[in-house]
N, C-alpha and C positions, 0 to 999 in steps of 0.2 A: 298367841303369836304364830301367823300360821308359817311363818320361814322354819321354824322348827321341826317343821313335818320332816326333812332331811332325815332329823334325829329320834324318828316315831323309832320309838323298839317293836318287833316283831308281834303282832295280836298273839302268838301262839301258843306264848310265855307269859303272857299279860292278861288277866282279866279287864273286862272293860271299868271296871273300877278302881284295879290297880292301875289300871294306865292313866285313867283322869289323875291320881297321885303323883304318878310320874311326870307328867306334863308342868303340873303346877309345883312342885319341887325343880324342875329344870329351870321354868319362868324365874321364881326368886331366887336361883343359886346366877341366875345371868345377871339381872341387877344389882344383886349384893355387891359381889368382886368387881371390883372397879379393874377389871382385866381386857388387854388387847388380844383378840385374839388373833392368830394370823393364821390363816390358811396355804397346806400345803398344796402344791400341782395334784390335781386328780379328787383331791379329798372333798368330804360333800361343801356347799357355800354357807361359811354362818357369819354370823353379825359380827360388825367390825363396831366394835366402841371408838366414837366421833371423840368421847370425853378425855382420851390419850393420845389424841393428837396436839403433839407440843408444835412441831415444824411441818413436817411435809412427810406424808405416809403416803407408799405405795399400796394398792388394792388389787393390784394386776393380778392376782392369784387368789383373790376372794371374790369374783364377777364373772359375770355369763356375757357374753357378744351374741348377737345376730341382725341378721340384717332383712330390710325390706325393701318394697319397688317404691321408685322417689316419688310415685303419684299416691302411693295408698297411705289409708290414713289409721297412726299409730293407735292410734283410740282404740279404731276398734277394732284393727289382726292382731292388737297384741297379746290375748290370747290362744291363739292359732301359732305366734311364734317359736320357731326351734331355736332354742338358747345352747349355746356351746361352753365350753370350759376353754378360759385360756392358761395356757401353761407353760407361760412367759411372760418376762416384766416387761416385755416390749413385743408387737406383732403388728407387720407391716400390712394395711390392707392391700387387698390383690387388687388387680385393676378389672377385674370384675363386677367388686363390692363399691368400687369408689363412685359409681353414678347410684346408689342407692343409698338409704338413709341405714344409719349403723345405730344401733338400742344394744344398749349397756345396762347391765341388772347388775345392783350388789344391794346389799342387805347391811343396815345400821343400826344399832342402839348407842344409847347415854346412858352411862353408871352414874353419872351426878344425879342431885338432888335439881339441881338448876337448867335451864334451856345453854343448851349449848351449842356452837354456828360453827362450819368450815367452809370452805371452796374448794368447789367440787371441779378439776381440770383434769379433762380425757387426753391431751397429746398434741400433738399436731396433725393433719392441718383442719380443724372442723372450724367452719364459717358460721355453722349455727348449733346453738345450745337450748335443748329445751329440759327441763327437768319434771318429773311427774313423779307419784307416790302411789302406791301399790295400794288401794282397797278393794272391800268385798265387791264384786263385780263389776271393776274395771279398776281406772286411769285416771289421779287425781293430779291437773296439772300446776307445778307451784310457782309463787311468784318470781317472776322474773327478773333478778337481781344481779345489778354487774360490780366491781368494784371502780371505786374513783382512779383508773390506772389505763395507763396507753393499753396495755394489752388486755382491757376487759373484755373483748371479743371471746377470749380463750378461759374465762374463768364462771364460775355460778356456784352463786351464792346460797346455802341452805340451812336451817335451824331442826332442831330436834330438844323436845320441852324433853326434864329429866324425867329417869325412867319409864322413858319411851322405848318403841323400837319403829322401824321402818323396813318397806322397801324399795328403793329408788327407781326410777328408770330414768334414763338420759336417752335422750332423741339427738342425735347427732347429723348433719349432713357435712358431707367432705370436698371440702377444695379438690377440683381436676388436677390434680398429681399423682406422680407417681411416690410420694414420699411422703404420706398420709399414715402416722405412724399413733398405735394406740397404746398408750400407755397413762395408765389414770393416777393420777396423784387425789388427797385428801389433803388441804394445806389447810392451816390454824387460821385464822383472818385477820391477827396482827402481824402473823410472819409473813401473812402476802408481798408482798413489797420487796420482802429481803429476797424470798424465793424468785420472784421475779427475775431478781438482777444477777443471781445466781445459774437460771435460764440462759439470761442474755451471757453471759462471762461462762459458760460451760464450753465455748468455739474458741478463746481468745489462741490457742495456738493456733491453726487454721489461719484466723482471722488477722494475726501478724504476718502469715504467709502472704495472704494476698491483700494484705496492703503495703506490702513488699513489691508486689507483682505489678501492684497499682501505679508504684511510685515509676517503675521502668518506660509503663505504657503512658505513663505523664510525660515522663523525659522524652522518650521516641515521639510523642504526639508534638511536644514543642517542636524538637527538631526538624521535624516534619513539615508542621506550620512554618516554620522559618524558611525552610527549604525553596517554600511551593512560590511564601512571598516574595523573594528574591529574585523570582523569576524560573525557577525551574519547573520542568512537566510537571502534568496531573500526578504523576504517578505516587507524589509526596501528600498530594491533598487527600489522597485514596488511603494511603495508609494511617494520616492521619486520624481519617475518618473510623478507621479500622481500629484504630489505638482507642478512640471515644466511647465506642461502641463495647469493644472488650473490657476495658479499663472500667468502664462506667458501671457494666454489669456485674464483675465481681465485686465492687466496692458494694454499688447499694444491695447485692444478695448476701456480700457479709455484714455490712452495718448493720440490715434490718433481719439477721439471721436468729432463726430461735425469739421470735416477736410473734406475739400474736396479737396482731391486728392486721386490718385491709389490704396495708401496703406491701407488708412482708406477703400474705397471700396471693396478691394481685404477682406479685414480682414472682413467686416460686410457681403458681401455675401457667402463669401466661407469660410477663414480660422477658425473663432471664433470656428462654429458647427465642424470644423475635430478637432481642439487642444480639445473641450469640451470633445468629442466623445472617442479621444484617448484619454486624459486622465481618461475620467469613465473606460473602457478598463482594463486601469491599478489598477484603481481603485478595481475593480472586482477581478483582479488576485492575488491584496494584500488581501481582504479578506476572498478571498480560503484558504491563507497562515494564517492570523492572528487570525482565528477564528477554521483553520483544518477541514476543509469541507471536505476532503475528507474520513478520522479516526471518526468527529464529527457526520455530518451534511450531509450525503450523496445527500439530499433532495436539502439543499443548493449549494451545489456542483454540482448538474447537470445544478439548475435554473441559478448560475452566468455563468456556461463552453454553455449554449443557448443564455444567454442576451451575453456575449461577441461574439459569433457568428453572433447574430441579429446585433450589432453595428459594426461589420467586414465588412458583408453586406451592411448596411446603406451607409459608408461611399464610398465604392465603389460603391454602386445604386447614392449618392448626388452628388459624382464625375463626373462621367457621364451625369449626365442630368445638372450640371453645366458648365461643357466646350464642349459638344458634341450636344448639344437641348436646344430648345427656349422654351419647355415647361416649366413655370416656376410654373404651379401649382401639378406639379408631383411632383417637386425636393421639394418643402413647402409642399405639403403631405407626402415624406419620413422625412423631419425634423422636420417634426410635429407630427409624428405618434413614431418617434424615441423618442422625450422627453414625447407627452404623456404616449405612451407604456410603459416605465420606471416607472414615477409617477403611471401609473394605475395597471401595471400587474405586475415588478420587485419588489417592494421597496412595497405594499402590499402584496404580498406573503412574504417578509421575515418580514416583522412585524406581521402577522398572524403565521409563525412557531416560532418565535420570544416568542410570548405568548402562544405556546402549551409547550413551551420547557423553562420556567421561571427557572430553576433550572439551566442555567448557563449565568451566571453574564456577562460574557464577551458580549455573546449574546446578552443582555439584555439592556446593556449600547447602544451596535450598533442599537437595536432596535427604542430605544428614539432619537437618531440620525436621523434614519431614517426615522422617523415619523416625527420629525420636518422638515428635506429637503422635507418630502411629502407637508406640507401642504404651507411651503413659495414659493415653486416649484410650485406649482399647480395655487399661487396668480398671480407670474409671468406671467406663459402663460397663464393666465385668462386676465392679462392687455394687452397681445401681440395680444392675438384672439379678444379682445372685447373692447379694448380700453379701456381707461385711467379714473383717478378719477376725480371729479368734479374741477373747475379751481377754486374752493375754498379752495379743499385740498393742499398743500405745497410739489411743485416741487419733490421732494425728495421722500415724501412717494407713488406718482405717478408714481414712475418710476419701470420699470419693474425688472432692473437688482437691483435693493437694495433690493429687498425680495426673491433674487436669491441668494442673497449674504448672508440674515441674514440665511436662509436657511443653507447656508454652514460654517457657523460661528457658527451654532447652531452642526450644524454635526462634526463639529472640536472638541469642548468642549468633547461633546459626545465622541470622538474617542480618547479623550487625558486620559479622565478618564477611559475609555476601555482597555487602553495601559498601566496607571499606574499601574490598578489592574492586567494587565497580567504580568508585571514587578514583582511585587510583589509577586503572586503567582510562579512564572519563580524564581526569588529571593530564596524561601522559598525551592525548588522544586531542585534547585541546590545545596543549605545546607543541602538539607537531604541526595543528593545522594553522595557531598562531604564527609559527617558524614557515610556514609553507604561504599563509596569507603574504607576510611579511618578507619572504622570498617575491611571491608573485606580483607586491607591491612596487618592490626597490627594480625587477626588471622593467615595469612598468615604468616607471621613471627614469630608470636609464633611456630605455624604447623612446621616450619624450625628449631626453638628455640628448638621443642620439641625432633624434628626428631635428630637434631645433639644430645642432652644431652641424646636422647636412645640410640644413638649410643657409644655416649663417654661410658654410664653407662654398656654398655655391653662388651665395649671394655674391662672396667674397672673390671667387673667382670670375662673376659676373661683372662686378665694379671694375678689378684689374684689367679684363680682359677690354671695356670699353674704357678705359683710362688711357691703354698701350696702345687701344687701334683710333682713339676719336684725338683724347688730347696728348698724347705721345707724339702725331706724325705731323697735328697742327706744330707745337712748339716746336718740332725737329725744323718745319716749315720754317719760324720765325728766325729760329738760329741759321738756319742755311742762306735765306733772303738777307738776314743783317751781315752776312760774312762777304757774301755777293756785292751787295750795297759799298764794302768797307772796299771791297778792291777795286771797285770800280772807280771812287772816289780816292784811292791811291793815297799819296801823303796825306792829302786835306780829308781827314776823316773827324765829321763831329764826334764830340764826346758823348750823345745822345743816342748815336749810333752804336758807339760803345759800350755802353750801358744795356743797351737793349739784346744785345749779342751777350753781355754778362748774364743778365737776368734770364735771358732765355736760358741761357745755359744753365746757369742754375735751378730754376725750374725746373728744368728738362730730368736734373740730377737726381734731388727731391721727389722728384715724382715715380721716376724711377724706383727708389727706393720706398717708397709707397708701395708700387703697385708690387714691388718684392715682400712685400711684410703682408700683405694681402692674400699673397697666392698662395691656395691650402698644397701646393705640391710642394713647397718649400718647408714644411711643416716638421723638421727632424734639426736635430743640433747639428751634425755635418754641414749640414745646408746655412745654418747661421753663421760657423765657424768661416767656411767657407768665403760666404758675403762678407764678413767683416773684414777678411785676411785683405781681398778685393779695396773694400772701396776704401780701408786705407790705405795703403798704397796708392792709388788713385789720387785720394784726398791732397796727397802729400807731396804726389809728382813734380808741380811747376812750384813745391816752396822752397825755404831752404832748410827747412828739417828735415833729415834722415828718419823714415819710417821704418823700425826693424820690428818683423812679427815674427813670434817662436808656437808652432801647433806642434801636438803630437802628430807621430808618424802612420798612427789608425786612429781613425775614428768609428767606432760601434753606430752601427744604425740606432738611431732611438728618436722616438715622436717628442715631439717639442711643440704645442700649444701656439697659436698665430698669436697668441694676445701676449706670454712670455717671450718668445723671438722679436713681437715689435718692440715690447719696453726693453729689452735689456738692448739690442739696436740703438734709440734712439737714447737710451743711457751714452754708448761708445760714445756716437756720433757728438751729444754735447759737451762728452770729456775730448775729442778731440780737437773742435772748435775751440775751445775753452784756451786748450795748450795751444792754439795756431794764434790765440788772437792776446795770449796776457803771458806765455812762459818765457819767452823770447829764449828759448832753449835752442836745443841743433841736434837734437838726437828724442826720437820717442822709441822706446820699447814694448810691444805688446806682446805680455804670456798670457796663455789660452791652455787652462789644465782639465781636464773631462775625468772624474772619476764619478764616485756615485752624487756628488755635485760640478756644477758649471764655473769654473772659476778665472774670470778675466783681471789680470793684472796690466793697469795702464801706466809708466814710468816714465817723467821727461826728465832731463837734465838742466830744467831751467832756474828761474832766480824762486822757484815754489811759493804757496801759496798761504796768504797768510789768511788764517780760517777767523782772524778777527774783522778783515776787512772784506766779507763774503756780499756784502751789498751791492759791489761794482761787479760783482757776478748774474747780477739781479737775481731771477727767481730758477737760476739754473740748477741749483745744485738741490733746490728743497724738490724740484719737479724730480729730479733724479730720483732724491732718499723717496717721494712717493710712489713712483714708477716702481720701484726695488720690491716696497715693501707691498704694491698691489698684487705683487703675485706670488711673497713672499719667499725674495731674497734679502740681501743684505747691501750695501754701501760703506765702503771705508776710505776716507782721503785723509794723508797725512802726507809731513813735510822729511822726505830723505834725500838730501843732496837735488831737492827738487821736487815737484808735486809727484805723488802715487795715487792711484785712485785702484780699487781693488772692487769689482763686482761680485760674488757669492750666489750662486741661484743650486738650491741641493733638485735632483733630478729622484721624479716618482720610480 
């Protein structure tokens, strides 16, 4: 066995044929004892018995590391190899080592009687597994054995006939990460499976974190999408977009966390940093929109329209030197310079103008955001570059991505209260300009309001005017000429003649009182009160009713409507007819009261009216209650020692 040379004893002490003694007393005290041995940090490498392994055995401290260039060929420098001692259950590759191929050396026997099999798993993240056996001059490579399991990528399969021994090498190449961690397990080949899901279930605290994290940027991405379809700006599709993007990558980096296979590797080399990258991206572009960088913040507006160009760049410089080059400390200098560069120079300049510019709140809100992803951001790639908390602290609060998370869970908060108060503001900002539309509407129809009733009132004083000067001075004409005629013909005056001197006259009356209901100068209740007082008495002159009218002593200026002046007018006028032609009374009373309504009280002292026999009135009194009610007054007639008729018009 030549791994035993370790445990050669000194020639000095030894005859050469005590030492053959030696040698072969060592060989069968190793197969007898069916013993594990374990090895301490530093001490020389011996055989680790495959045949006590019940579950899963660590080897981390019984193996030699080193490494080679990813083009040479293991065959044949691996005797020219410098093998190291690791002396730790865990040792993160540098990112120096991770473009070259990592060779692992430990040494195995079997105490049984029988062959006996483990899987052989170095850590994460090695894409490829080659396993070889140590004989006299060289590299015996062995069959290449995966288990029936999603994560067979990460597992090889080995046998060792009993009392055998071995020396292994494993040829490793390593996923472009920076999180290529080695640490070797020996697992039994029936507890594979259980080990497995043991692997997978070693993150579940983490992994309730953010799909915690997950379920926020679900809800913000709905609301967002709802937003955008409603009709609102980009700026909800943007962050939408941004929710996709972030949401999507924590979830599939923790689903597929602690997996070994393609997908988990694809995602923790390459895809995690583009989904992150594009989603800031977006990020950046919703906050052009949500805060008006370019109206606001010009300052801001040029720093996000540079950082989204710097992470345009990035992703196309990571791209490249991911699938095109072996340098893999180039492609962790662009992905490390991309997240420092943010935390130090982005997201510091906007919390520095953030507090030049305190007088807006929106601002202010994203500030505090901001300032909190700076400093759990900063914790993070503090634990990535410099490793982890003491194995006293609790799983969880050692891990990098849970102060990435509280980071963004803090920037959520922030962003929700940002958004309510923009709502709010946005809110306030659409009721005024609704209230101010709605202002500039109703003047605008007034203006309409005003324009048609100038026009009516002009028309109106048009009509009058050629009423007074065309058929006014004719009628006066025909009354003058039949009055002429009448005296000339002295006693013998036909009745035709007379008639036509009536008629004239009464047209002449009529029309008169037209061309008064017409004329917008008369357009005030004085001016009603006035003309009523007027034409009855007139009305009443050559009968034998006494006309008595009672007005107040003032009358207050105030505008009265041509279209109300002529109906409650032509109201009087056919309650006065009415009493001259069926009351056969001798006394009419007219009150005329003005408060904040018009109130005309008509009273005769005649034989009154009987409201069942309203027929021989014809259609006088419904023309009235219509008259009344078209401009919304009132009509009352009832019988008090004689008809009353009472008018009601309430004034605006």
């Amino acid at each position: 066995m030549e791994g035993l040379t370790a445990m050669k004893p000194n020639s000095a002490y030894l005859t050469s044929y005590g030492h053959k003694i030696m040698l072969i007393f060592l060989k069968a005290f190793l197969f007898i004892l069916p013993l594990k041995i374990v090895a301490q940090p530093g001490s020389p490498l011996f055989y680790y018995d495959i045949a006590s392994v019940k579950l899963a055995d660590t080897i981390t401290y019984n193996m030699e590391l080193a490494f080679l260039s990813p083009d040479s060929s293991l065959l044949k420098y691996y005797p020219d190899l410098n093998f190291t001692r690791l002396n730790a259950d865990k040792e993160k590759v540098s990112d120096g080592n991770v473009s070259k191929q990592c060779v692992i050396r430990f040494k195995v026997f079997n105490s049984a009687d029988t062959t006996k099999a483990v899987y052989f798993f170095p850590g994460f993240y090695f894409n490829s597994i080659e396993l070889y056996k140590e004989e006299a001059g060289g590299l015996k490579i062995l069959p290449r054995i995966v288990p029936d399991n999603p994560d067979s990528i990460g597992y090889r399969y080995f046998r060792l006939p009993g009392k055998d021994s071995a020396t292994i090498i494993a040829g490793l190449k390593l996923e472009k990460t920076y999180n290529n961690i080695i640490s070797p397990r020996l697992v039994y080949e029936l507890y594979l499976p259980a080990y497995v899901s043991e692997v997978h279930n070693a993150t579940n605290d983490i992994d309730m974190v953010t799909y915690l994290i997950c379920g926020l940027f679900l809800m913000m991405t709905l609301f967002s999408l709802a937003n955008y379809l409603s009709g609102s700006d980009n700026e909800f599709l943007y962050y939408a977009l941004y929710g996709i993007m972030l949401g999507s990558m924590l979830f599939i980096k923790s689903f597929y966390n602690n997996h070994a296979n393609t997908r988990n590797y694809f995602i923790e080399s390459y895809l995690d940093f583009i989904m992150q990258t594009v989603g800031i991206i977006f990020y950046l572009l919703f906050m052009q929109r949500f805060i008006d960088t370019r109206a606001k913040h010009p300052f801001l507006h040029q720093l996000f329209k540079s950082g989204i160009f710097v992470l345009i760049g990035s992703i196309a410089l990571f791209t490249g030197f991911h699938f095109f080059s072996d340098n893999f400390s180039v492609k962790n200098g662009i992905e490390t310079f991309t997240k420092v560069g943010l935390m130090l120079l982005l997201i510091p300049a906007v919390i520095m103008y953030g507090i030049k510019n305190r007088q807006d709140k929106i601002l202010r809100f994203i500030v505090w955001g901001n300032l909190c992803m700076l400093v759990f951001a900063f914790i993070s790639q503090a634990l990535i570059l410099f490793g982890k908390f003491p194995k006293t602290v609790p799983a969880l609060l050692s891990n990098s991505l849970f102060y990435y998370e509280i980071g963004l869970l803090l920037e959520f908060i922030f962003f929700m209260i940002a958004l309510s108060y923009k709502n709010r503001i946005q809110l306030i900002h659409q009721i005024r300009e609704r209230e101010q539309l709605k202002t500039e509407n109703q003047m605008k129809e007034y203006e309409k309001e005003l324009a048609v009733f100038k026009a009516q009132q002009e028309e109106r004083d048009r009509i009058s005017a050629d009423m007074h000067d065309e058929l006014g001075s004719g009628m006066t004409a025909i009354r003058l000429m039949s009055e002429i005629a009448k005296n000339k013909m002295k006693g013998d005056v036909p009745k035709e003649i007379e008639k036509i001197s009536e008629s004239a006259n009464d047209v002449l009356n009529k029309m008169n009182a037209i061309i008064w209901t017409m004329n917008s100068g008369n357009d005030t209740v004085d001016n009603l009160v006035s003309y009523i007082r007027a034409y009855s008495q007139e009305y009443f002159e050559n009968t034998s009713i006494e006309c008595k009218i009672n007005t107040p002593e003032q009358i207050r200026h105030q505008e009265m409507s041509g279209d109300k002046r002529r109906n409650i007018f032509l109201c009087v006028k056919e309650t006065l007819n009415n009493a001259l032609k069926h009351s056969r009374a001798g006394e009419i009373i007219i009150d005329i009261e003005f408060n904040t309504a018009l109130k005309i009280r008509i009273a005769d002292n005649g034989v009154g009216i009987d409201m069942n026999k309203l027929r021989q009135f014809g259609n006088g009194v419904q023309n009235m209650k219509r008259r009344m009610s078209t401009i919304g007054g009132d009509i009352k007639i009832v019988n008090e020692r004689g008809t009353v008729t009472t008018f009601e018009l309430p004034l605006d």
